[in-house]
Structures are given as C-alpha cells and as structure tokens.
N, C-alpha and C positions, 0 to 999 in steps of 0.2 A: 485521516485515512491512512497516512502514514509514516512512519520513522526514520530519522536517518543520523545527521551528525549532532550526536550528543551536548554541544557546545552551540549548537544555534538557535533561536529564539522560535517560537512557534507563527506560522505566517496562517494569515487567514487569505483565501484566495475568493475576490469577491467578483472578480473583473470578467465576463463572458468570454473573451479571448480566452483568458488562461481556461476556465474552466470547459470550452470547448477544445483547449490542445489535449486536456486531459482524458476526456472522456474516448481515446480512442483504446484501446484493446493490448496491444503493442507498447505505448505507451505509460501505462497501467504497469503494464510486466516489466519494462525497464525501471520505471523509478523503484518498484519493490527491486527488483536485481539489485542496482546500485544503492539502496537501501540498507542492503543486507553485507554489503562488499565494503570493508575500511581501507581504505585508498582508490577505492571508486573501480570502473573497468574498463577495456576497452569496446569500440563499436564492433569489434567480431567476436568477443567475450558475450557481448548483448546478446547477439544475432543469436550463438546459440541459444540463448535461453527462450525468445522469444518466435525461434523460426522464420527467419526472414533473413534476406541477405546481407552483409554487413554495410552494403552500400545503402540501405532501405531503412536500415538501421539507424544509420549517421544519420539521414534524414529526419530522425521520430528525435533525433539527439537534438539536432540542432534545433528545429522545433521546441524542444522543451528549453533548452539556452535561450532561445528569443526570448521566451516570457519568466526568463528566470527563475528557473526550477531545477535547470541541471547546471552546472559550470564543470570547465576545465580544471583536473587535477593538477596535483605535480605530476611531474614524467618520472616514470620508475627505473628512468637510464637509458632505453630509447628514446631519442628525439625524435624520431619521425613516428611515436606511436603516441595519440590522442588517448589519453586517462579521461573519463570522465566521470562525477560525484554528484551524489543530489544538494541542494544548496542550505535546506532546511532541516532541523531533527523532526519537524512534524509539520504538518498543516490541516486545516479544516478547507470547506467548500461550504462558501454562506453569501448564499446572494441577497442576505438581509430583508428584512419586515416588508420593508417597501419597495423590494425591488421592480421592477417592469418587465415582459414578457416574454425581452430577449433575454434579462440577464435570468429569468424563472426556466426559461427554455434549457439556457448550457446547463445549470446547476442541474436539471432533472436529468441531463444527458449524461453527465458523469455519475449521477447517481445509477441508473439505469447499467452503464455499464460496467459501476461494482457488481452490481445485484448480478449483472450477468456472470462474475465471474466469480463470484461468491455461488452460485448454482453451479458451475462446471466443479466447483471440488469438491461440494455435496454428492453432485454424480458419481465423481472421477473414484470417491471414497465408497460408494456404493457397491461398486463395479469390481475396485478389488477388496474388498472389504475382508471377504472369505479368504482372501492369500495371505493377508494378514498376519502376521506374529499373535500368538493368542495376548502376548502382553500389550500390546498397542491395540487387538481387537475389543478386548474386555475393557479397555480404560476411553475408546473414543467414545462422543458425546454427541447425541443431537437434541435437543430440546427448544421445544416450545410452548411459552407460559404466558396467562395472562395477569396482570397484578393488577389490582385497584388500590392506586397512588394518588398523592396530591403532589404538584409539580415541584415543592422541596423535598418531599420523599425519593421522587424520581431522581431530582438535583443527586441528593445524597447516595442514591443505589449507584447512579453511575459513577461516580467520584470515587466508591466505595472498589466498584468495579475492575475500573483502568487502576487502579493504587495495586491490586493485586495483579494489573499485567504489568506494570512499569518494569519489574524487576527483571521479567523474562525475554520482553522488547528486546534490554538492552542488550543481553547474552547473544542478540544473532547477531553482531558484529563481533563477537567474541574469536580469536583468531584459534585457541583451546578450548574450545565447548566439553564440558562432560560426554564420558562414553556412553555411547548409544541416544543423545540428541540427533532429533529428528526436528523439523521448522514443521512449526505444527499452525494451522489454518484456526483462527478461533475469531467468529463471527458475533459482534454483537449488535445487536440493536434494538435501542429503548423507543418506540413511538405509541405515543399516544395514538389511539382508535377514535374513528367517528363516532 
C-alpha cells in the first residue's frame, strides 16, 4: 500500500494489531508523509500535513513505532527534535487464506479505510477539476474496466503494471524532481468479481 526506504525489504503485515494501528485516517497520511520525506520528519511537520496537533501527532507516531512501522531517525542537529521515518520500502496487508474473524475484521478495516481515502481524492479532483491547468486537465484519468482473465493473466497484468509504476515511486523522494512534478494519486486495483 505503500513506499518508503528504498534499501529495505518488503514486509507483509499480517498481525490484527498492526493492521488495526493502521487502518486509522491520520495514520494513513503520516506513513505516505514520511514516505515521501528522505530523512523522515518531525511530529509538527506531520501535524501539518494531517491537521491535528503535534501533540496528537506524536501519539499516531508512537503508535505506529509500537508495532514497527515508523522508527526514530537521525537528528538533523537538533537534539531535542524527534526525526521520524517509516521502517519499510513497502508492505502488503494479508490476513492470509485462513485467517479468523478478528484478524478478517482489521484487514477489512484498513482496507475500507484506503478505499475511503482513495474516494476523498476522486472528490477532492472533481471538485477542482475545472481550475485546473488545461495540461494536467486533459491528461488526468479515471477509468473503469472490466477484463475477463485467468488468474496467470491477472498474475501477469499486474506485475506488468507496478514495473511501470516502480520508476515513478521512486522519484517522490527525489530531493530534485523534474519541473513542474506534481505527486500524482494513481489508484489501482485488480479484483476478481462474484
């Protein structure tokens, strides 16, 4: 669900704890924050991004340090100011085949609360859609298809997929981005139908 330090191994999170710290809103917007930030940030760097107080903040921090998702950076020359970085370049949320109906419960909960924020920027793009730059209007995308695949096909689409987002991933910690990048929201997802 999502990216961070390029250098670390990809964790699968399977444990209802974690995927109940995750599924909160606040949360959510922090690890993409510190995601996106090469040397991680502080907890009133957060607060702005996520509107909340820095003190409410450190709390959504520490939280996500329990279960080992964010850790203490290095200090950027103040000691008394807490850096903080996400721990992983990527993770999944997989409560596995057989899970049981608390650990089906969190996973649905963190799902649910992508989905919900994945709706707020379909809105949020709706909304100003029309103020738009014609070159960012004319090239945004919404689409919705249905394929009839067989599940190595699907294998293969998505593989096929993420190989053409990797490159671009990796540009948001870029500290020089090309002029006129913009962090652009791009949604996918493959599920099979009943």
């Amino acid at each position: 669900m999502t990216e961070a330090r390029p250098d670390s191994p990809r964790m699968t999170i399977s444990d209802p704890q974690v995927m109940r710290a995750l599924a909160h809103p606040a949360r959510i917007s922090i690890m993409e924050y510190l995601n996106s930030r090469e040397g991680g940030a502080t907890a009133t760097e957060c607060a702005e991004i996520v509107g909340l107080s820095p003190s409410a903040t450190s709390y959504h921090l520490r939280a996500l340090a329990k279960f080992g998702l964010v850790e203490q950076a290095p200090s950027r020359g103040d000691a008394r100011e807490r850096v903080w970085r996400v721990v992983t370049a990527s993770f999944v949320v997989d409560a596995g085949r057989g899970a049981g109906p608390a650990a089906r419960a969190a996973e649905q909960a963190v799902v649910e609360a992508h989905a919900v924020r994945g709706m707020e920027r379909i809105r949020d793009w709706s909304r100003r859609a029309g103020d738009e730059p014609a070159e960012w209007y004319d090239k945004a995308l919404f689409n919705d298809t249905l394929l009839l695949l067989t599940a190595e096909e699907l294998a293969g689409l998505n593989e096929a997929v993420l190989a053409l987002l990797r490159p671009y991933h990796a540009r948001r910690r870029e500290a020089d981005p090309p002029p006129g990048a913009r962090t652009v929201a791009v949604h996918y997802r493959a599920l099979p139908l009943a």
